[in-house]
C-alpha positions in Angstrom: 17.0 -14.9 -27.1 18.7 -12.7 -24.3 17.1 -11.4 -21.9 16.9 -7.5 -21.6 16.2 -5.3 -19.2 13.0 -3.7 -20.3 11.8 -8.3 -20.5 12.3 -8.1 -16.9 10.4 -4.9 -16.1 7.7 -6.0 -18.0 7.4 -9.4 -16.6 7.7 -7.7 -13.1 4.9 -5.6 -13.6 2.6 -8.1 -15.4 3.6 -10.0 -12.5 2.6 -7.7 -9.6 -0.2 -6.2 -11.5 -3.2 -7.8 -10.5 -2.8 -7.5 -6.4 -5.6 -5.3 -5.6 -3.7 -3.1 -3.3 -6.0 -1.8 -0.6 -5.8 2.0 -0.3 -6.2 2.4 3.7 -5.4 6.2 3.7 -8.4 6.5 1.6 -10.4 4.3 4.1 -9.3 5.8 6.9 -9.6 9.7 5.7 -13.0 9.7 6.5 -13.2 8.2 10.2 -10.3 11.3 10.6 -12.9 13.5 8.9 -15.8 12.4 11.9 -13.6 13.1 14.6 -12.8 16.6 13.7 -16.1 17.2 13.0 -16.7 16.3 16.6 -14.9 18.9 17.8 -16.0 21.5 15.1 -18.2 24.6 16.9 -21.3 24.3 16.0 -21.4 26.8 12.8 -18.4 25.0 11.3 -19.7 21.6 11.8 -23.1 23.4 9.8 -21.0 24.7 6.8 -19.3 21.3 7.0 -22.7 19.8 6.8 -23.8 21.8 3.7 -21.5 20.7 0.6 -21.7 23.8 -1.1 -20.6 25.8 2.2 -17.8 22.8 2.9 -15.6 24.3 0.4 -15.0 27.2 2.0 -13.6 25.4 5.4 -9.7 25.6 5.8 -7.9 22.3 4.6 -6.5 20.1 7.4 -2.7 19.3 7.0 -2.7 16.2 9.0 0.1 13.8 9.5 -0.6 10.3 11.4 2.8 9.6 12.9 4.5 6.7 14.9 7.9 7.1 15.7 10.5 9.1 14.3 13.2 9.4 12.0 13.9 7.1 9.2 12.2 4.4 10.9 9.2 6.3 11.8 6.2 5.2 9.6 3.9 8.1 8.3 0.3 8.8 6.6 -0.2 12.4 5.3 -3.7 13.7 4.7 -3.1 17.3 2.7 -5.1 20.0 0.4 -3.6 17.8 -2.4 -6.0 15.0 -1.9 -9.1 14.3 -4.0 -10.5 14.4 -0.8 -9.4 16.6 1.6 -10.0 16.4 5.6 -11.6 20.3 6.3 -11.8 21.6 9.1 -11.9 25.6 10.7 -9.0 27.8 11.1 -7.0 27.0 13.8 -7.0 23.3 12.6 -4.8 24.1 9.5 -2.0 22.1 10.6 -1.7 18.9 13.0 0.3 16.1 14.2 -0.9 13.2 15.4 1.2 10.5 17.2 -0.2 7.1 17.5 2.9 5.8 19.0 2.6 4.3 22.8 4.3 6.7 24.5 3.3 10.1 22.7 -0.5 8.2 23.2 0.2 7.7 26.8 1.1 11.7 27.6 -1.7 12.8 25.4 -4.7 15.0 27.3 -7.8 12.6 26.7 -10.7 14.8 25.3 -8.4 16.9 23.4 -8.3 16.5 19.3 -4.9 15.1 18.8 -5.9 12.5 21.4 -9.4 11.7 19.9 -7.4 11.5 16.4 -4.6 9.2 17.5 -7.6 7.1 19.5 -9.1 6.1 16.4 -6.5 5.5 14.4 -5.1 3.2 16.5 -8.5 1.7 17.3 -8.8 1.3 13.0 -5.2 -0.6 12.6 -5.2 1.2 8.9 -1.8 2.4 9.2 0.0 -1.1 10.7 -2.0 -2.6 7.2 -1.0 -0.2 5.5 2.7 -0.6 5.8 2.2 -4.5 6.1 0.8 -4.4 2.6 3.8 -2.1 1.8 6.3 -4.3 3.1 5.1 -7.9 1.4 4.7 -6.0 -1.8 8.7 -4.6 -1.6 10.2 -7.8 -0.2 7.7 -9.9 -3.0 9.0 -7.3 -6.0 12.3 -7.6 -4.4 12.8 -11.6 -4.8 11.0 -11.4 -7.9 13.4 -8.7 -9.3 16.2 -11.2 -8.3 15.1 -14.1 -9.8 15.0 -12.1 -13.1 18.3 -10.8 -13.0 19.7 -14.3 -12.2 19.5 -15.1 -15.2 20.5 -14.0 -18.7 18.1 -15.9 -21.7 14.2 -15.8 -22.0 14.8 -19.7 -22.6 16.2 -20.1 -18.4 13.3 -18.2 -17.4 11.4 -21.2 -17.7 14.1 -22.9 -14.9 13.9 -19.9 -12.3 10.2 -18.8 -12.2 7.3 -20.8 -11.1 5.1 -22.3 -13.7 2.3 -19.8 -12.8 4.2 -17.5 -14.6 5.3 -18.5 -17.3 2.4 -17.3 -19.2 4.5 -13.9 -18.8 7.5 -14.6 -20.6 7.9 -13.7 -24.1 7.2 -17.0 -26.1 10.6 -18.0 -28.3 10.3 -20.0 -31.6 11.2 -23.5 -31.2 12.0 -23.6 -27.5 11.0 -26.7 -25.3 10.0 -25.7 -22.3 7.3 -28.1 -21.4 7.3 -29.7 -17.4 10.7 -27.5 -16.6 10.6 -27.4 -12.5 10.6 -23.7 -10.9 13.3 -23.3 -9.1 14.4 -19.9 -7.7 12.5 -17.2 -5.4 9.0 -18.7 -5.2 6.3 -15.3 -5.0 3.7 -17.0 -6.5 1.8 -18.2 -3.0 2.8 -14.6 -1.9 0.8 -12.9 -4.5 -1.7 -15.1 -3.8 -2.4 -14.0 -0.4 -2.6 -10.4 -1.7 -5.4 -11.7 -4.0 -3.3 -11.5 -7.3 -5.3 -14.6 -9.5 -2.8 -17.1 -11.6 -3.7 -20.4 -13.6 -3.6 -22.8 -11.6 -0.5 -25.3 -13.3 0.6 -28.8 -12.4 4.2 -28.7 -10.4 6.7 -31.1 -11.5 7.8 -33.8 -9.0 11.4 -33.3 -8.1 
């Protein structure tokens, strides 16, 4: 049987499908949400307070930046999220740079500082993109290991025998004790918390 293209993507995401990605924006939208409140005057931080009143505070566009341009990393809180940071007027839109240098020229006391303080102090966005990264280069060695090959029948050659549950089962095909041997992601998705059977490898 060949192997086609929608095989692959399937096996991919079967594959990657039970990491249980950590959301850190979501974990770290509410130590944001403190700090502002912090520096809220005091009939803001009230109406805050009061969850009927909250509603009618102005949605914080924040953006958690370290460096710039294409190799900048970035976290966006906006009015789009289920669970928007609020905040009063002049709030509406800020910046924060947690990089060492922008950190270093920041006014201590001052919001942006107080901001970049404790998302630095929380790590959420250096996990964040460390998560990001072993996921891409996992799907990415995965994704080539799959396209190495051209028959559901080699599959059994190229992936690790934790996943060969995945591939689509061929009639009369011996496949029993065939090593893995290309791209190994299996201890990979482990790590990330992704569960597998546990099956013998073959001696080499």
């Amino acid at each position: 049987m060949r192997l086609t293209k929608n095989m692959r993507e399937e096996i991919l995401r079967k594959a990657t499908a039970g990491v249980p990605v950590v959301n850190y924006k979501a974990k770290l939208q509410p130590v944001l949400q403190a700090v502002v409140c912090k520096h809220m005057p005091e009939p803001a931080r009230l109406a805050y307070e009061d969850e009927e009143s909250r509603l009618f505070l102005t949605t914080v566009h924040l953006e958690v930046k370290e460096g710039n341009g294409y190799n900048g990393r970035s976290m966006t809180f906006s009015k789009y999220d289920n669970d928007p940071v609020r905040g009063y007027a002049v709030q509406g839109r800020l910046v924060v740079r947690v990089d060492d240098a922008s950190f270093d020229q920041a006014r201590k006391g001052t919001l942006s500082y107080d901001l970049a303080a404790v998302v630095r102090k929380t790590g959420y966005l250096d996990k964040h993109y460390e998560q990001l990264v072993v996921m891409q280069n996992v799907r990415k060695r995965l994704k080539a290991t799959l396209e190495s090959v051209t028959t559901v029948k080699r599959l059994y050659d190229v992936l690790e025998p934790e996943l060969h549950h995945l591939i689509p089962k061929e009639e009369n095909a011996a496949v029993a004790n065939l090593p893995a041997a290309a791209g190994p992601v299996v201890d990979d998705l482990r790590k990330l918390g992704a569960q597998f059977p546990d099956v013998p490898k073959v001696a080499k």
